[in-house]
C-alpha positions as CSV (number, residue, x, y, z in Angstrom):
1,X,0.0,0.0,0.0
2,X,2.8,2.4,0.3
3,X,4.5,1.9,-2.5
4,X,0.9,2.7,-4.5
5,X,0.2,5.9,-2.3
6,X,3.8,7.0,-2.2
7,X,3.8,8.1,0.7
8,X,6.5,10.1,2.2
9,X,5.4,12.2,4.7
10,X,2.4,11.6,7.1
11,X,1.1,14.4,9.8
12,X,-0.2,12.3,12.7
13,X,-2.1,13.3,16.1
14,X,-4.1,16.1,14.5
15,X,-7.6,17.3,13.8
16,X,-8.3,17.9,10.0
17,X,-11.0,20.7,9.3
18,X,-11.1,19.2,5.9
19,X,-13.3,22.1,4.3
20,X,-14.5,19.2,2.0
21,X,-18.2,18.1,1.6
22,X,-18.4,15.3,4.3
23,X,-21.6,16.0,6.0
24,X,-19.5,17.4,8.9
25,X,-19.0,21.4,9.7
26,X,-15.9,22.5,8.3
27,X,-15.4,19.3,7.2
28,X,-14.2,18.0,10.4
29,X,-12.4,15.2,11.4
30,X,-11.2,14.4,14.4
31,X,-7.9,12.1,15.6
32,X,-7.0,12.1,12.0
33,X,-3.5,12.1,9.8
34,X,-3.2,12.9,6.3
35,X,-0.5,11.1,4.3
36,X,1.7,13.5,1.8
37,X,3.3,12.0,-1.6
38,X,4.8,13.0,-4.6
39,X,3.5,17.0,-3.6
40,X,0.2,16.2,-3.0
41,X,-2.5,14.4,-0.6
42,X,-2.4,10.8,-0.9
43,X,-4.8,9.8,1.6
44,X,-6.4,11.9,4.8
45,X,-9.1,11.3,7.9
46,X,-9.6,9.0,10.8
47,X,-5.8,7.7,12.0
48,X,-7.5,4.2,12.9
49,X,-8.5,4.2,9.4
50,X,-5.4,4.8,7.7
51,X,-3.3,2.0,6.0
52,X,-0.1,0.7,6.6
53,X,3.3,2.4,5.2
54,X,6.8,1.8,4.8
55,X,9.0,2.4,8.2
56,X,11.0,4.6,6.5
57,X,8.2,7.1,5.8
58,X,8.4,10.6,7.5
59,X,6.5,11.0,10.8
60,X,5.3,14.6,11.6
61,X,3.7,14.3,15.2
62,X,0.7,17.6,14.9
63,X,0.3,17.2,18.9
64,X,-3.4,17.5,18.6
65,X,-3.5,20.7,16.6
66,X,-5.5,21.3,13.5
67,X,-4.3,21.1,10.0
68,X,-6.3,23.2,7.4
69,X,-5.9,23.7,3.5
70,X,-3.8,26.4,2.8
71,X,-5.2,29.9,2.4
72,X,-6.2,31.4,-0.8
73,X,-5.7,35.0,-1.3
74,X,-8.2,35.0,-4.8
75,X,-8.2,39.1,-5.8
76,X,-5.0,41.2,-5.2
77,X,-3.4,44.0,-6.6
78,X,0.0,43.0,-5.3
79,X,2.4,44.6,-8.3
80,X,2.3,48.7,-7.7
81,X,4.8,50.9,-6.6
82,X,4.6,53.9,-4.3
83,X,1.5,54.6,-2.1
84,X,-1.0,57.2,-1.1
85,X,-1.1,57.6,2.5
86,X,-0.6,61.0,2.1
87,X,-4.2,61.1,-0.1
88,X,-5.5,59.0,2.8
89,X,-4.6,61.8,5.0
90,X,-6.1,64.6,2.8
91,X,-9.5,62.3,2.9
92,X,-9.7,62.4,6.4
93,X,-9.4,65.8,6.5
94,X,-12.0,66.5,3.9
95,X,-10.3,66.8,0.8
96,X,-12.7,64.6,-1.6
97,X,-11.5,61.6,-3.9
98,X,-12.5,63.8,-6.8
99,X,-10.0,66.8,-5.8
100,X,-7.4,64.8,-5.5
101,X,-7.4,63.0,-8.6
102,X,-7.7,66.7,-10.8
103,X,-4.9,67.5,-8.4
104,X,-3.0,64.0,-10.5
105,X,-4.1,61.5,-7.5
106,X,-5.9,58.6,-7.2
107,X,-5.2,55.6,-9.6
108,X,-2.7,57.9,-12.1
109,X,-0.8,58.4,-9.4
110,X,0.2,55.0,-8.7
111,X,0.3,54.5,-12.6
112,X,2.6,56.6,-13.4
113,X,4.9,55.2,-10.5
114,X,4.3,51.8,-11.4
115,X,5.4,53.1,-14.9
116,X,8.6,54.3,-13.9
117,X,9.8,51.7,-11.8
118,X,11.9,48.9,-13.4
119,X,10.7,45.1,-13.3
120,X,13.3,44.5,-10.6
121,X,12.1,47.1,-8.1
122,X,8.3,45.8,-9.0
123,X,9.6,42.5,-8.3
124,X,11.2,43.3,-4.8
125,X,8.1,45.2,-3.5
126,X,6.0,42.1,-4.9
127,X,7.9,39.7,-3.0
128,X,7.8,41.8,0.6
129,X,3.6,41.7,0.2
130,X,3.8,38.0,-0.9
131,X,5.6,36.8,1.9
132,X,3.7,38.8,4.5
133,X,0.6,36.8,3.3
134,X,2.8,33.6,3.2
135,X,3.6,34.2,7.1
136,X,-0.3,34.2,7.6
137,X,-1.1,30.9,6.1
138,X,-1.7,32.0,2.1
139,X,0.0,29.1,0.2
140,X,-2.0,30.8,-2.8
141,X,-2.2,34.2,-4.5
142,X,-3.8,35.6,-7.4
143,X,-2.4,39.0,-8.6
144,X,-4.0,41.2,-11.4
145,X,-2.4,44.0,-13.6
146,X,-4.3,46.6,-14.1
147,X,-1.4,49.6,-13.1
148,X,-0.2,50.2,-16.3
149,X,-2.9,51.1,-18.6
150,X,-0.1,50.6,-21.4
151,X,0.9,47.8,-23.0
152,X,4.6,47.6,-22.1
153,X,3.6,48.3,-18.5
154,X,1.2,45.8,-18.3
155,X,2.9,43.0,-19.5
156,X,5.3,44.6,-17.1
157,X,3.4,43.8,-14.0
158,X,2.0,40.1,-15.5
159,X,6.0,39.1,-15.8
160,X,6.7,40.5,-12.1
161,X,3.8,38.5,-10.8
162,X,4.8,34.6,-12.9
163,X,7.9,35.7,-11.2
164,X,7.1,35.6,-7.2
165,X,6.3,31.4,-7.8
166,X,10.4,31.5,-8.6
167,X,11.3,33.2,-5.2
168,X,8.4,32.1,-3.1
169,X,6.7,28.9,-2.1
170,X,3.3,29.8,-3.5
171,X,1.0,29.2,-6.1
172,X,0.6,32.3,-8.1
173,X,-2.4,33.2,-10.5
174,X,-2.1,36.1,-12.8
175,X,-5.3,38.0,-14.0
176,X,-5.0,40.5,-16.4
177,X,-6.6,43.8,-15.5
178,X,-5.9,46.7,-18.1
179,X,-9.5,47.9,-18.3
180,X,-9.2,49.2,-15.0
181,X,-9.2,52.9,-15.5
182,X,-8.9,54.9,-18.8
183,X,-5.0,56.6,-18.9
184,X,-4.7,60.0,-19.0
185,X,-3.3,59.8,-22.7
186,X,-6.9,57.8,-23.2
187,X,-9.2,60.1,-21.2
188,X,-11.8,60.9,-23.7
189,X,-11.4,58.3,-25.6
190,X,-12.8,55.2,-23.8
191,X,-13.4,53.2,-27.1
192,X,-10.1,53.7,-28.4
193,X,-8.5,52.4,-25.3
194,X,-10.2,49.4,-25.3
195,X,-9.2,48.9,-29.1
196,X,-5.3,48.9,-27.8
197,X,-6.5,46.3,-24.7
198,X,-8.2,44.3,-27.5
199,X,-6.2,44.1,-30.4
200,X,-2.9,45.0,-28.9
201,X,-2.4,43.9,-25.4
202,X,-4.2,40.5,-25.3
203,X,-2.7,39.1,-28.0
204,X,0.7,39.6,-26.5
205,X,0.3,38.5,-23.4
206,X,-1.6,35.8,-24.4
207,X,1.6,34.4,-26.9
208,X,4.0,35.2,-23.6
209,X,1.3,33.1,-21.5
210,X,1.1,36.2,-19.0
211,X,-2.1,35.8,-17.7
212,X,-4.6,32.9,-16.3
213,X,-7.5,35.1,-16.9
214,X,-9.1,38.3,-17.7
215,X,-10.6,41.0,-15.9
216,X,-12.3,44.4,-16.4
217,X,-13.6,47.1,-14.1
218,X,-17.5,47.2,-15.0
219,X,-18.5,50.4,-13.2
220,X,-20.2,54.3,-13.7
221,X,-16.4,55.1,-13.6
222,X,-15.2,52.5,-15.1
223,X,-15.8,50.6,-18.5
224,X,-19.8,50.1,-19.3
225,X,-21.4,46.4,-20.6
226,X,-20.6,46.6,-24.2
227,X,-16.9,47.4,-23.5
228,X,-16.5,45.0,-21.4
229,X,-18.6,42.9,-23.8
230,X,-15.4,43.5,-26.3
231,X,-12.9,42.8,-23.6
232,X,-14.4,39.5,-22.9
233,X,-15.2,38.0,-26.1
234,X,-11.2,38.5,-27.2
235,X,-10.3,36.9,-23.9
236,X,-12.5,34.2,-25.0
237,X,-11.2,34.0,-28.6
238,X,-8.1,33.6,-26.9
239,X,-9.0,30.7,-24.8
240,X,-8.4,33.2,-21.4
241,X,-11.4,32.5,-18.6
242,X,-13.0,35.9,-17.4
243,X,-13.6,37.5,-13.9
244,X,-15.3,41.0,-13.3
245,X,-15.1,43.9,-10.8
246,X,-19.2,44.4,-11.1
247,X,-21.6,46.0,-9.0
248,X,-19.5,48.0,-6.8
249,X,-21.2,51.4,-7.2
250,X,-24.0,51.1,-8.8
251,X,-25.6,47.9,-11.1
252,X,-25.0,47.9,-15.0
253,X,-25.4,44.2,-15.2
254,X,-21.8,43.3,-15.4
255,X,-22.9,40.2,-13.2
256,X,-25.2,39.0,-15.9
257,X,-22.4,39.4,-18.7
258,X,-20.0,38.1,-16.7
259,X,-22.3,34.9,-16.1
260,X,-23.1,34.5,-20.2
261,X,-19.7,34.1,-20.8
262,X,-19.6,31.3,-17.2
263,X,-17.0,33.8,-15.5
264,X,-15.1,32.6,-13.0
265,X,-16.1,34.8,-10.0
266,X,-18.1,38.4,-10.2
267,X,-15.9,40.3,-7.4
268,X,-17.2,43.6,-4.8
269,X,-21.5,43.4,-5.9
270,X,-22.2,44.8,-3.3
271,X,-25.5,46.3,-5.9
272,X,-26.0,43.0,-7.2
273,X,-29.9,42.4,-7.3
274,X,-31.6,38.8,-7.2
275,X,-31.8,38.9,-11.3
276,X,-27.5,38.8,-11.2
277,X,-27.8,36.3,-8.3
278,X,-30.0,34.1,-10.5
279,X,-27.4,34.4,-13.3
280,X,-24.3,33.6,-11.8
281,X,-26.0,30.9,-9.9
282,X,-27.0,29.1,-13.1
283,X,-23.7,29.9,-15.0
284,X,-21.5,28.5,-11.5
285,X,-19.8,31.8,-11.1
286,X,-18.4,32.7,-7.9
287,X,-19.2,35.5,-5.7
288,X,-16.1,37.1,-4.3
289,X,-16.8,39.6,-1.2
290,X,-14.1,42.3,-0.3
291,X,-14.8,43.0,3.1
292,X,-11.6,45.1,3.2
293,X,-12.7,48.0,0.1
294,X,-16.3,47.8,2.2
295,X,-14.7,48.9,5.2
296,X,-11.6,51.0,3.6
297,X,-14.1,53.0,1.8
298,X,-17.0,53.8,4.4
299,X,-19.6,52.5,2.7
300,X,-22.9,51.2,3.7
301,X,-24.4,49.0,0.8
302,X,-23.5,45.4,1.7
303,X,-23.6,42.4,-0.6
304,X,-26.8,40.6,-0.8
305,X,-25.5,37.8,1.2
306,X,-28.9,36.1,2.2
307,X,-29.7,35.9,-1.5
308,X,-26.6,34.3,-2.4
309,X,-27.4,31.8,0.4
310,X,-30.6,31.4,-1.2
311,X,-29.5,30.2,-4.3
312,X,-26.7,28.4,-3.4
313,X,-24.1,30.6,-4.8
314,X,-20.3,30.1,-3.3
315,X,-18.8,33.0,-1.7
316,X,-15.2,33.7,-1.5
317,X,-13.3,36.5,0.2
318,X,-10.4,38.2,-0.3
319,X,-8.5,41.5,0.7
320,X,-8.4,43.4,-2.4
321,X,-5.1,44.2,-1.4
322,X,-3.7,47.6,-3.7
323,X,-3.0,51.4,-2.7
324,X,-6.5,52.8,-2.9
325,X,-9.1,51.3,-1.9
326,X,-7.7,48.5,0.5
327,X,-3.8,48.9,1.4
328,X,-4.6,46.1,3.8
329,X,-2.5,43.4,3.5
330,X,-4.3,40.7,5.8
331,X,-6.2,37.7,4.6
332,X,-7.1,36.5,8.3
333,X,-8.2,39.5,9.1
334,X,-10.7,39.7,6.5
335,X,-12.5,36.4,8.5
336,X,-13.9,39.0,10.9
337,X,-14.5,41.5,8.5
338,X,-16.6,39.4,6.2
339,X,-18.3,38.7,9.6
340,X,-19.0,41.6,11.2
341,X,-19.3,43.8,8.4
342,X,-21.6,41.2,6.4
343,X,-23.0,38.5,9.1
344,X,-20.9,35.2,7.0
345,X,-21.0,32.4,10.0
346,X,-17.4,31.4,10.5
347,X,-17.9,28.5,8.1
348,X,-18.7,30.3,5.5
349,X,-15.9,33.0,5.7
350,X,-13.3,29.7,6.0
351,X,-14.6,28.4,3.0
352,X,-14.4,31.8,1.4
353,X,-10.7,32.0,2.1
354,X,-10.3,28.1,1.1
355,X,-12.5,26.0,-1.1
356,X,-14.4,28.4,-2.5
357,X,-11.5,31.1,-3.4
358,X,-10.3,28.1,-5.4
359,X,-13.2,27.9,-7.2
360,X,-12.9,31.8,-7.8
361,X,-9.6,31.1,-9.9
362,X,-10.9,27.8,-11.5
363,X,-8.3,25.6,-9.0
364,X,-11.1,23.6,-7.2
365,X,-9.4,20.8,-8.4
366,X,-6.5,21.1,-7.3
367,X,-6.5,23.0,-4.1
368,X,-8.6,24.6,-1.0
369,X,-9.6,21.2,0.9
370,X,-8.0,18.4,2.0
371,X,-8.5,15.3,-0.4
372,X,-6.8,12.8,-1.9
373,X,-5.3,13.8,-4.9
374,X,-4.5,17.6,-4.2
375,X,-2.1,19.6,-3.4
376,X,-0.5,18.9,0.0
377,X,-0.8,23.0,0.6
378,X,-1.6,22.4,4.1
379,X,-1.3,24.7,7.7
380,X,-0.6,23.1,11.0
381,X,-2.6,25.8,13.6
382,X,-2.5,25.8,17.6
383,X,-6.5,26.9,17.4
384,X,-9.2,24.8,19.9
385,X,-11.8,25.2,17.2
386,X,-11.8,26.6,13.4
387,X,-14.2,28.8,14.6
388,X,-11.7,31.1,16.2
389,X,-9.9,32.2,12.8
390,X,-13.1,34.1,12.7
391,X,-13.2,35.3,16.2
392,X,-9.9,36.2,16.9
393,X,-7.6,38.5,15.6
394,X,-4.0,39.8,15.6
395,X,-2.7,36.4,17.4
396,X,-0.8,33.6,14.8
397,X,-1.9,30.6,15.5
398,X,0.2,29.4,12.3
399,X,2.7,26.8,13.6
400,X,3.6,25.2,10.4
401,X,3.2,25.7,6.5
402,X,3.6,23.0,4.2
403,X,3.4,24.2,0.3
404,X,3.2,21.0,-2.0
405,X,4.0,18.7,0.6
406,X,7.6,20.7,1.9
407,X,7.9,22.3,4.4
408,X,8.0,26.2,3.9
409,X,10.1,28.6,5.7
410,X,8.1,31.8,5.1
């Protein structure tokens, strides 16, 4: 039996919250072990269960804690330079969003910075966010573009982000985001910028292999439907999945769109109304809540969570990390956000940050619970229940990281 399951590591003495389907909350099982070969999970669940392996196998003793899936971290804006706490600042003392982005604030601001900064100082400023998320449990990251606005700049930021999988023990998605604002060079004319992002941009990234998927900022001060009508069917020509920013600030129907052309996850819709709920339930699309913007922002429209329930649509979470609208870097904390912010039971907000952010980037598969066959991504926590990722915050209860069945160092 060993030699089939090729085992060579098995965690012992622990308590699995699987975050699988078993009938169980969380997916619990208790005095469990989970047997690690060849990267991935070769077997997991009830220790008197488990078969019989070679003597020569690797014993990790868990002392009774609680191994998990890895977290997944499934919308960032990781690759930026500079910031804007000084625009913070001015916001708190009155000065509106508006003013400060005549004043050559706001998103251009960190575009043009990102512009000027060479791949190798994107790449080091990358790699200091990644590994703070990596110290908190995220085995799993996807990063967008969407900070460049031009073509070299973009494919730019997509290189910097396949890079951090090189220097890090992660597992990196790239999404590509360049109809995120219009650049200044662009500013009245929206349809000719999303000509360059069409014909010019996808197609190169797409022959570098740059990006995973494809994303577009659907909003009043954004890009409308048909634009990001255009966007998408390229991305699909090109064999790219989709996601969406949608229903932020107001609802075009971005939701619906996004679920005709069966998007991977509709991400903020916060104004989503039943009709989108319907549609992304029927087309399997994922609803990604980013509890973090929510708060960051002061608003007060929350996502329609008890419609989502209703019709059985998965919801992830994420912290939308980038300079504007959510400089916060913190995956666990968005547990209690997604909480107490949107009233998510502790279950759900797990799953958000496990099985059901994998969904959001199409890895379901692969990762976000522990089953035999995926990835051994897997966190060893000194927790009493699962339920107090939720409840607690500021105290690491991490103990150890394992990223493809080795050990990780973070």
């Amino acid at each position: 039996m060993a030699d089939a399951l090729h085992a060579e590591l098995i965690l012992t003495n622990a308590n699995l919250a699987t975050m699988s389907d078993n009938g169980e909350p969380y997916g619990i099982v208790t005095e469990a072990s989970v047997v690690i070969g060849e990267g991935r999970i070769q077997w997991a669940g009830k220790a008197s269960d488990m078969p019989e392996f070679a003597a020569s196998t690797t014993i990790h003793d868990c002392q009774g804690q609680w191994l998990l899936p890895g977290f997944i971290d499934c919308h960032t804006h990781l690759v930026f330079a500079g910031n804007r706490a000084d625009e913070f600042e001015q916001r708190l003392q009155g000065v509106s969003y508006a003013e400060i982005a005549r004043a050559g604030g706001g998103i251009r601001r960190t575009v043009t910075a990102t512009r000027a900064a060479s791949e190798s100082e994107l790449l080091e400023l990358t790699l200091r966010r990644a590994r703070t998320l990596l110290k908190q449990g995220v085995t799993c990251i996807e990063i967008k573009s969407g900070y460049g606005l031009d073509t070299a700049t973009e494919l730019k930021m997509l290189r910097v982000a396949r890079q951090v999988e090189q220097h890090l023990p992660v597992t990196v998605r790239t999404t590509f985001l360049g109809a995120h604002a219009l650049p200044a060079e662009y500013q009245d004319d929206a349809g000719g910028y999303i000509e360059l992002v069409c014909n010019d941009m996808l197609p190169k990234l797409a022959e570098e292999n740059l990006a995973d998927a494809v994303d577009v900022f659907c909003e009043n001060i954004g890009f409308n439907r048909a634009q990001t009508e255009k966007v998408f069917s390229k991305a699909s020509e090109l064999g790219l999945p989709v996601k969406l920013h949608a229903e932020q600030l107001s609802n075009l129907g971005g939701s619906e769109l996004a679920a005709s052309f069966k998007a991977l996850s509709v991400d903020h819709i916060e104004y989503l109304d039943e009709e989108g709920v319907k549609a992304i339930a029927t087309s399997g699309t994922v609803a990604t809540l980013l509890p973090g913007a929510f708060y960051y922002l002061k608003e007060t429209r929350k996502p329609p969570v008890d419609l989502l329930r209703q019709y059985t649509v998965p919801m992830a979470i994420a912290t939308d990390f980038n300079p504007g609208s959510s400089p916060i870097c913190n995956l666990p904390l968005m547990l209690n956000m997604a909480c107490t912010l949107f009233a998510l039971t502790p279950e759900e907000a797990l799953r958000g940050i496990t099985i059901n952010a994998a969904k959001a980037l199409g890895l379901q598969a692969h990762i976000g619970s522990l089953e035999t066959g995926k990835m051994a991504n897997i966190l060893q926590l000194d927790i009493s229940h699962p339920n107090q990722l939720a409840y607690e915050i500021g105290i690491d209860p991490v103990t150890q990281i394992w990223h493809q069945g080795k050990m990780v160092t973070p």
